[in-house]
N, CA and C of each residue as an Amber inpcrd file, in Angstrom:
protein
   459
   0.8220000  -1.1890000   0.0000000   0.0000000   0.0000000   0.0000000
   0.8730000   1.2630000   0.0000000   2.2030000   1.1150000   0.6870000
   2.6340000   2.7200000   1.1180000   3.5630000   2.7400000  -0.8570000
   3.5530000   1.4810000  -1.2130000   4.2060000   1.5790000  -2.4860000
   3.4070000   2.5590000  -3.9910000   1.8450000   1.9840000  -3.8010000
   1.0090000   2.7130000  -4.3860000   1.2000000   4.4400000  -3.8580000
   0.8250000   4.5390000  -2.6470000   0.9390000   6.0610000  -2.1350000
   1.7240000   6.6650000  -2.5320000   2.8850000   6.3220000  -2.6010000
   4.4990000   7.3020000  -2.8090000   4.6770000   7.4330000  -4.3480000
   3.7040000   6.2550000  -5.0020000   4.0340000   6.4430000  -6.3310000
   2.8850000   7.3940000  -7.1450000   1.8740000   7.4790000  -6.1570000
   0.4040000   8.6090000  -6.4260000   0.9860000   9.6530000  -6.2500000
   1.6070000   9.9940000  -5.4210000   2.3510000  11.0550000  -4.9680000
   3.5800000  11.4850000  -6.3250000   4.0580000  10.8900000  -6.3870000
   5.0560000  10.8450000  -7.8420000   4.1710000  11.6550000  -9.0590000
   3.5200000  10.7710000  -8.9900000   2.4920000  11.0740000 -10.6400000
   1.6720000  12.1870000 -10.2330000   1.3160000  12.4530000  -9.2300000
   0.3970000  14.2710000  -8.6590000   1.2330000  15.3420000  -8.3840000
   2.3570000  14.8440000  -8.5630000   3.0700000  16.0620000  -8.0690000
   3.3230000  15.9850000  -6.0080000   4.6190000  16.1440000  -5.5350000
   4.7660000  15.7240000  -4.3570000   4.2110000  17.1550000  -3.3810000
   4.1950000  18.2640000  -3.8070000   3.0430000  19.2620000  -3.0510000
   1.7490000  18.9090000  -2.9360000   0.7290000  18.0790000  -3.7720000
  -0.6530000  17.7760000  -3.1020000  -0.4780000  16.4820000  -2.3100000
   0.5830000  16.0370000  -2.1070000   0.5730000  15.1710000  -0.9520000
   1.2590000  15.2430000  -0.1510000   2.1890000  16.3760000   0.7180000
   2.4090000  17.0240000   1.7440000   1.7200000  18.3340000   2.1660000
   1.8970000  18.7200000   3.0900000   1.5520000  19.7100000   3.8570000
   2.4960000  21.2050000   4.3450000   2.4810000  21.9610000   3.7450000
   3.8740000  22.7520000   3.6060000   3.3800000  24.0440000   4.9730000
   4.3120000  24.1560000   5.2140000   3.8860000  25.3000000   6.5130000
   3.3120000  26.7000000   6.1690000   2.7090000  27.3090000   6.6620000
   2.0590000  28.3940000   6.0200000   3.0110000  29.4580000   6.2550000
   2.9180000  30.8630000   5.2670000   4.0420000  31.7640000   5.2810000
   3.4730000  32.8590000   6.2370000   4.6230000  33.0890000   7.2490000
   4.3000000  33.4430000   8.4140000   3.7890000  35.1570000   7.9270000
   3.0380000  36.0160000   8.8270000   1.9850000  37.1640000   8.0820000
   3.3730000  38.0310000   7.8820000   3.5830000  38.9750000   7.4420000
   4.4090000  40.0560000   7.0530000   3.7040000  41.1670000   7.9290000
   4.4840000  41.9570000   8.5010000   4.3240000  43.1720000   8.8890000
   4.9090000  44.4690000   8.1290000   4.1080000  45.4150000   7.9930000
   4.4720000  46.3820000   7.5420000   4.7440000  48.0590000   7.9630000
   5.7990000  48.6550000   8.2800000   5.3820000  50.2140000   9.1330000
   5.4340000  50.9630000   8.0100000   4.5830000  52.0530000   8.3340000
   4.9550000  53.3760000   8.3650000   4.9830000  54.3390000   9.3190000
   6.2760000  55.4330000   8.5340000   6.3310000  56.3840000   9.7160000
   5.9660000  57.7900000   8.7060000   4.6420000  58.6160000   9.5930000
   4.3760000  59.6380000   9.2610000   4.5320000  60.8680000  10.2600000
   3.8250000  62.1390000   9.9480000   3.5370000  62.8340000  10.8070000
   2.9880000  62.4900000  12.0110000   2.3530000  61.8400000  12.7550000
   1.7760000  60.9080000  13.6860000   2.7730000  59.8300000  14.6560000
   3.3570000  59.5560000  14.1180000   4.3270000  58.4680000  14.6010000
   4.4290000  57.3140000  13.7090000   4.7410000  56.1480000  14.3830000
   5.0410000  54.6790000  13.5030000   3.6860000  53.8380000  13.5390000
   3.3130000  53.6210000  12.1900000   2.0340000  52.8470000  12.4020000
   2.3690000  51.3510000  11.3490000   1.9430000  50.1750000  11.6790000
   1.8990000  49.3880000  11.5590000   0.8750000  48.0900000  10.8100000
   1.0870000  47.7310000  10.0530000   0.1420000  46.9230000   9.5850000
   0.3790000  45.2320000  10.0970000   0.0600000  44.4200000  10.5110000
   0.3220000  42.9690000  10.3910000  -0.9960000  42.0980000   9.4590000
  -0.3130000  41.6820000   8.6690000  -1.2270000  40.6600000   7.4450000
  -2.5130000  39.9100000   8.5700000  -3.6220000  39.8410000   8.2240000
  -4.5310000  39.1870000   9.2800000  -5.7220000  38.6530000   7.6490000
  -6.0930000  37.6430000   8.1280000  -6.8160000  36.9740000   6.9380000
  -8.1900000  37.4090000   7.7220000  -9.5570000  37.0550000   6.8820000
 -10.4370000  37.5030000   7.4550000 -10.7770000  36.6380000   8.7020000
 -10.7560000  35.6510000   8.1260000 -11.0040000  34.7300000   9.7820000
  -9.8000000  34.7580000  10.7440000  -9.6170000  36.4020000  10.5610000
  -8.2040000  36.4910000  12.0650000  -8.2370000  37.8360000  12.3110000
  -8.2200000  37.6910000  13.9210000  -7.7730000  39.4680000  13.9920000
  -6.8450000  39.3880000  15.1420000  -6.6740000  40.7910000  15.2680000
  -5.3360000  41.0690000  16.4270000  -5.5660000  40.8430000  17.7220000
  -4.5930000  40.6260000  18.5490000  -5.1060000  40.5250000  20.1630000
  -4.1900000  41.2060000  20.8050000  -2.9080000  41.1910000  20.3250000
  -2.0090000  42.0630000  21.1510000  -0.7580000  42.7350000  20.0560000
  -0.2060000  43.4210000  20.7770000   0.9080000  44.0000000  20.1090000
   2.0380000  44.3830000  21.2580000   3.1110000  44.5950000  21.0160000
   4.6050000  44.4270000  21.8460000   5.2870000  45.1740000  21.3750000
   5.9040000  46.0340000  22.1050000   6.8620000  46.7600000  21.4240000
   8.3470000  47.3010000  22.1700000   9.4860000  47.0010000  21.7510000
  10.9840000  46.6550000  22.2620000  11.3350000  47.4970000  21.9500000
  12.2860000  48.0530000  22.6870000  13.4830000  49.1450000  22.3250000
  14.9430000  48.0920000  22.5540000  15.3380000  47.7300000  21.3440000
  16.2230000  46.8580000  21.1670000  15.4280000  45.3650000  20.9980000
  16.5550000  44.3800000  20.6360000  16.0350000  42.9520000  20.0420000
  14.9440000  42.1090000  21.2930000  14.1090000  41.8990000  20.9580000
  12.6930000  41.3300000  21.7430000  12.8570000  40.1880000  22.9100000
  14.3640000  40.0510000  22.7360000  14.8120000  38.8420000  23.3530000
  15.6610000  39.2660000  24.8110000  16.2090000  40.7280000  24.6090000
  17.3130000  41.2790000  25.2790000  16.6160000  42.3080000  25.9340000
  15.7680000  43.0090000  25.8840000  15.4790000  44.7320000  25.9180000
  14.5880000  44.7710000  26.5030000  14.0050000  45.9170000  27.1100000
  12.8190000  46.1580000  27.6780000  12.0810000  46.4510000  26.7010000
   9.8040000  46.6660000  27.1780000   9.1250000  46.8210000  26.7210000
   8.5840000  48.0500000  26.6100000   8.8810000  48.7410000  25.6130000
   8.1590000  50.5540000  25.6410000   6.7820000  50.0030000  25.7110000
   6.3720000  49.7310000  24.5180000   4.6150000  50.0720000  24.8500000
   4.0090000  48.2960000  24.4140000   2.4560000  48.2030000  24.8820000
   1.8920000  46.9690000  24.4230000   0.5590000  47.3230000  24.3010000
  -0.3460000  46.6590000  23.5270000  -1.5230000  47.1250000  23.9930000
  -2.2390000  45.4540000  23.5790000  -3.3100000  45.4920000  24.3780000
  -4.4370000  44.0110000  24.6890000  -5.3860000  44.2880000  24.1410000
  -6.4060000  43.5370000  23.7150000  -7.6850000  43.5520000  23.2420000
  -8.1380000  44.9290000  22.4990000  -7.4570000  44.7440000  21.1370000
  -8.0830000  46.1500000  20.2100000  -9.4800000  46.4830000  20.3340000
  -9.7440000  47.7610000  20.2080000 -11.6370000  48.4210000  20.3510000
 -11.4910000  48.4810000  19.2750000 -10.4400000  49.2640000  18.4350000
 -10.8320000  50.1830000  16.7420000 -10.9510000  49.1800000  15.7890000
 -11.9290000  48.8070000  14.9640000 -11.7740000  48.0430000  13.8860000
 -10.5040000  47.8340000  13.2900000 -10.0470000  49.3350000  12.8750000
  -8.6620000  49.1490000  12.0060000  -7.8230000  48.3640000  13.3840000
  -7.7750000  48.4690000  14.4070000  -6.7540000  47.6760000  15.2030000
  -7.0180000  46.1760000  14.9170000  -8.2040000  45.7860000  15.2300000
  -8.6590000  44.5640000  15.0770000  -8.4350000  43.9440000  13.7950000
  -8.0820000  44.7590000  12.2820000  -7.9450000  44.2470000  11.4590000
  -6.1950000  44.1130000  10.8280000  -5.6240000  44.7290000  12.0350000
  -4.1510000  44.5710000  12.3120000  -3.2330000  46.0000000  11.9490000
  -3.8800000  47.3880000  11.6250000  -3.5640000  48.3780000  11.3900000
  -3.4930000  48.9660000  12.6800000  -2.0350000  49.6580000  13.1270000
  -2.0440000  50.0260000  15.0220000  -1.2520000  51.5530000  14.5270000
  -1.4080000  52.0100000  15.0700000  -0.6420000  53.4520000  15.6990000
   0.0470000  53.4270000  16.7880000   1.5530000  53.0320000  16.9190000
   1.9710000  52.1840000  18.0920000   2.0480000  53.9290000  18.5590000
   1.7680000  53.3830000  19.9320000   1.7490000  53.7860000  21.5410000
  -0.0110000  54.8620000  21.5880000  -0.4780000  54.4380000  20.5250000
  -1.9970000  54.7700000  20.5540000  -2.8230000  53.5450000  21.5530000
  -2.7630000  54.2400000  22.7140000  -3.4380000  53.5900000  23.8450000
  -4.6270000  53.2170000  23.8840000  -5.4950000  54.4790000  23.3120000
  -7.1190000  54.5430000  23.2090000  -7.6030000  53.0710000  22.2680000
  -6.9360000  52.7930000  21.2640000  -7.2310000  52.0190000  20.6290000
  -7.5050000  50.4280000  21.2560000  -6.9580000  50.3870000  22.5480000
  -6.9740000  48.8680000  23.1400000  -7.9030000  48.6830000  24.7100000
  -7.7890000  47.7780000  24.8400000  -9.0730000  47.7990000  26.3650000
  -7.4870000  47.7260000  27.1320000  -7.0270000  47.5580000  27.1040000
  -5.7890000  47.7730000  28.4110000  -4.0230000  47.7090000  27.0020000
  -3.7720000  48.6340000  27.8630000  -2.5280000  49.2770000  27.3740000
  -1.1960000  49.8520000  28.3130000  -0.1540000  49.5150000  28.2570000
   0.4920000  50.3720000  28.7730000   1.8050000  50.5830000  28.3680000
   2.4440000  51.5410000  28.8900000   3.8840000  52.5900000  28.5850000
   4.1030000  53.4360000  27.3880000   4.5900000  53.6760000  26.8370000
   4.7460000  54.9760000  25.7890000   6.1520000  54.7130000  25.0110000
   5.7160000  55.2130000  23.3900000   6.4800000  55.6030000  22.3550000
   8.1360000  56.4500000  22.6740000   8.3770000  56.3870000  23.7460000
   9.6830000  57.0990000  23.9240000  10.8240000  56.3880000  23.3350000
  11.5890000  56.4720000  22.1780000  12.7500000  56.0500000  21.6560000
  13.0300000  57.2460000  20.4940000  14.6640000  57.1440000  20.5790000
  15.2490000  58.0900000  19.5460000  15.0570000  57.0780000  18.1160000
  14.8460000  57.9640000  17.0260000  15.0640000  57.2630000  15.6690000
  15.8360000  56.2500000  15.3530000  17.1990000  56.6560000  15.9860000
  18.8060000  55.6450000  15.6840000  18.6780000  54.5260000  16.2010000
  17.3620000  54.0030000  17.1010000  17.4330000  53.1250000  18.0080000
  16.9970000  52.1840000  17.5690000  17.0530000  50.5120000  17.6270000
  16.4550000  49.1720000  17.0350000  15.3270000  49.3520000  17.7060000
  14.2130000  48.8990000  17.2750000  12.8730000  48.8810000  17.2670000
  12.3610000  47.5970000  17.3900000  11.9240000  46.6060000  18.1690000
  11.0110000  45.4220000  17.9770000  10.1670000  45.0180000  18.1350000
   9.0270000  44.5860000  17.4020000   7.7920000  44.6940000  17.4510000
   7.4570000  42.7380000  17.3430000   6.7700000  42.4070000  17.7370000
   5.8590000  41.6780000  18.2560000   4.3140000  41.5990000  18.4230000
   3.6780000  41.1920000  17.4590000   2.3440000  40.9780000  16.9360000
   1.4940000  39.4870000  17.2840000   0.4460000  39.7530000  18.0190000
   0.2140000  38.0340000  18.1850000  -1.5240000  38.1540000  17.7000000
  -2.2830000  37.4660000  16.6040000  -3.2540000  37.7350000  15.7770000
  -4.1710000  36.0290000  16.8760000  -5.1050000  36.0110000  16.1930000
  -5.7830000  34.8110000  17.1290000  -5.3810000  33.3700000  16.5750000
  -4.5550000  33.5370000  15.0890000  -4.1840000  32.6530000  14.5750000
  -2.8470000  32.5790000  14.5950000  -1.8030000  33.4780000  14.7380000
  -0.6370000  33.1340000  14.6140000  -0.0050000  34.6190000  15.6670000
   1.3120000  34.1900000  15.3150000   2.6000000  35.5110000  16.2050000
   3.6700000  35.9630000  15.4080000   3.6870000  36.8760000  14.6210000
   4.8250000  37.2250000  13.9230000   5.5870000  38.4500000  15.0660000
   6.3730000  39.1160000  14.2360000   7.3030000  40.2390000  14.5950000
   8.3360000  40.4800000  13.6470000   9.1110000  41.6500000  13.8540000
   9.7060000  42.0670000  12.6380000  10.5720000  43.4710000  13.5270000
  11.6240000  43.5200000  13.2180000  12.2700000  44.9970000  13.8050000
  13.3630000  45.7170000  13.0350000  13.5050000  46.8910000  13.3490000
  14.1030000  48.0420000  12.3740000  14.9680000  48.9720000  13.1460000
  15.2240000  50.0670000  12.7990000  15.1930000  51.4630000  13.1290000
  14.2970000  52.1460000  12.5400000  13.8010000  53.2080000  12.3820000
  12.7960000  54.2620000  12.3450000  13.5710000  54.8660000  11.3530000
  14.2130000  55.4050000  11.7330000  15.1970000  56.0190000  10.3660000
  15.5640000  55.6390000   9.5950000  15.2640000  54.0500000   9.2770000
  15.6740000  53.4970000   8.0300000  14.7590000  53.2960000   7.3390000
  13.4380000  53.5270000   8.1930000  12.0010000  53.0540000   7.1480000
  11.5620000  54.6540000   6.6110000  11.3370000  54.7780000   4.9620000
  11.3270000  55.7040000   4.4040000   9.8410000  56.4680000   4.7780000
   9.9900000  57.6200000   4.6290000   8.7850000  58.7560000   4.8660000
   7.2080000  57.9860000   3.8690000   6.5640000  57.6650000   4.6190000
   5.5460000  57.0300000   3.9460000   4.4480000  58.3860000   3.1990000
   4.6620000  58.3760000   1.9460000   3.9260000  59.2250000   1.0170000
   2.3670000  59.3150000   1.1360000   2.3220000  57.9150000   1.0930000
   0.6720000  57.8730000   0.4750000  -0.1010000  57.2100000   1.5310000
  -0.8270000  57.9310000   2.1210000  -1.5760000  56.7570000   3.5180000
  -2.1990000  55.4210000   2.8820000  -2.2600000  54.4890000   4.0370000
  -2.8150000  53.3320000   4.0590000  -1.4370000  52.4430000   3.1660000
  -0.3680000  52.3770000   2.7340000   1.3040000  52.0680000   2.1930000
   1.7600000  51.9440000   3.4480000   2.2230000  50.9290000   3.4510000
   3.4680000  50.3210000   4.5230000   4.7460000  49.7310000   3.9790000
   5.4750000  50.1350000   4.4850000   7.0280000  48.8880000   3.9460000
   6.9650000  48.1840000   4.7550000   7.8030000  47.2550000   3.7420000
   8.0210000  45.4770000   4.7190000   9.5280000  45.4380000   3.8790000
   9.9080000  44.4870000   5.1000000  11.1900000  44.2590000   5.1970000
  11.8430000  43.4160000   3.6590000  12.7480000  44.0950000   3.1670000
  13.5690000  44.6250000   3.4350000  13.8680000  46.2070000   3.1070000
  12.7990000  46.6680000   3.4460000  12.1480000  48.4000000   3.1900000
  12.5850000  48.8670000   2.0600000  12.0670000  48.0590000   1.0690000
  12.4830000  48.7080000  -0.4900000  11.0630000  49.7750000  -1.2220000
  10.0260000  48.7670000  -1.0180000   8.4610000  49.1810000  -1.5570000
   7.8510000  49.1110000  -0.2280000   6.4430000  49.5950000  -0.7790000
   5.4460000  49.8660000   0.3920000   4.8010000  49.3870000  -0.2470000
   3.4080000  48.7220000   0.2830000   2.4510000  48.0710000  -0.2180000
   1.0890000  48.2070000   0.8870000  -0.1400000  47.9130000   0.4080000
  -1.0340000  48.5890000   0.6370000  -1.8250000  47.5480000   1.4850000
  -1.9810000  47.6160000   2.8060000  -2.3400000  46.6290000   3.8120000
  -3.4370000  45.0110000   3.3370000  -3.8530000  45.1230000   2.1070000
  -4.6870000  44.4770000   1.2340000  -3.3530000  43.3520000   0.9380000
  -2.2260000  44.1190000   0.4830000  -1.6280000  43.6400000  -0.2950000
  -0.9110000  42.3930000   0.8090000  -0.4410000  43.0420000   1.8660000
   0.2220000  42.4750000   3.0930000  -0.5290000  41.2580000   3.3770000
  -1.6880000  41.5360000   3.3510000  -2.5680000  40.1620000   3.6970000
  -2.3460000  39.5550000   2.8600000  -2.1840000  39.6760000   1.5250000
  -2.5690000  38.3340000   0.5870000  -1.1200000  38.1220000   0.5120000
   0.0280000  38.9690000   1.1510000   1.3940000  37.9010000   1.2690000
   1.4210000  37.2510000   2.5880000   0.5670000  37.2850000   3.0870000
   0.6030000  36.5520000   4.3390000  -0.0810000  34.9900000   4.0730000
  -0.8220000  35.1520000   2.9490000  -0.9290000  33.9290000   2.4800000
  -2.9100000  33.5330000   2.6920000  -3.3970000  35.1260000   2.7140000
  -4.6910000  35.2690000   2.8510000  -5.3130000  34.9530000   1.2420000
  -6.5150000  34.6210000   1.6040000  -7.0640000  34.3340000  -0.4210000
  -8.3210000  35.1700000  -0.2180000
């Protein structure tokens, strides 16, 4: 039997008979007049629950700001205004870091946990609202777009 299987597998092509891991969501910032705002890819059957945010690598550093249980739709649909407090049912600490400084962010959606970190000064002046860059901050792309590289359909 496992001789038939491996050889079904042969003749279908060996992707419809494994299971490949899903591509983890992409996050995207921009920084405007406002501060650093953030997109994380969320499919429709997913939304945000928390957000984290490091001054230095997520592993080493303390926590500037976090916020729990988004109120704002756009939060819930993974669009944040980090150290925008109002936006969450419990929140705490504040946006205090210089530009030059590593940045790490930490995103946890009801389906998955990404993160992604920078400096501020390396992510370019975002032109056009609702455009985010993602790493490796070449283009910006439009929070629609983020989702469907996150592997949303």
């Amino acid at each position: 039997m496992l001789r038939l299987t491996v050889a079904a597998c042969l003749l279908l092509g060996l992707s419809s008979c494994f299971m490949a891991d899903p591509m983890p969501p992409q996050i995207g910032v921009a920084r405007g007049p406002d501060g650093l705002e953030v997109h994380a890819g969320t499919c429709s059957d997913d939304s945000l629950e928390s957000v984290r945010v490091y001054l230095g690598d997520s592993d080493t550093s303390r926590l500037l700001w976090s916020g729990v249980r988004p109120e704002t739709a756009s939060a819930k649909r993974g669009t944040v205004l980090l150290g925008n407090s109002a936006a969450f049912g419990r929140a705490k600490g504040s946006m205090q870091a210089s530009n030059d400084q590593l940045i790490s962010i930490e995103v946890d959606s009801r389906l998955s946990t990404t993160g992604t970190a920078f400096r501020p000064d390396k992510i370019p002046l975002t032109r056009k609202a609702g455009t985010f860059w993602v790493y490796p901050w070449k283009r910006a792309y439009s929070a629609a777009a983020i989702d469907r590289q996150s592997g949303c359909r």
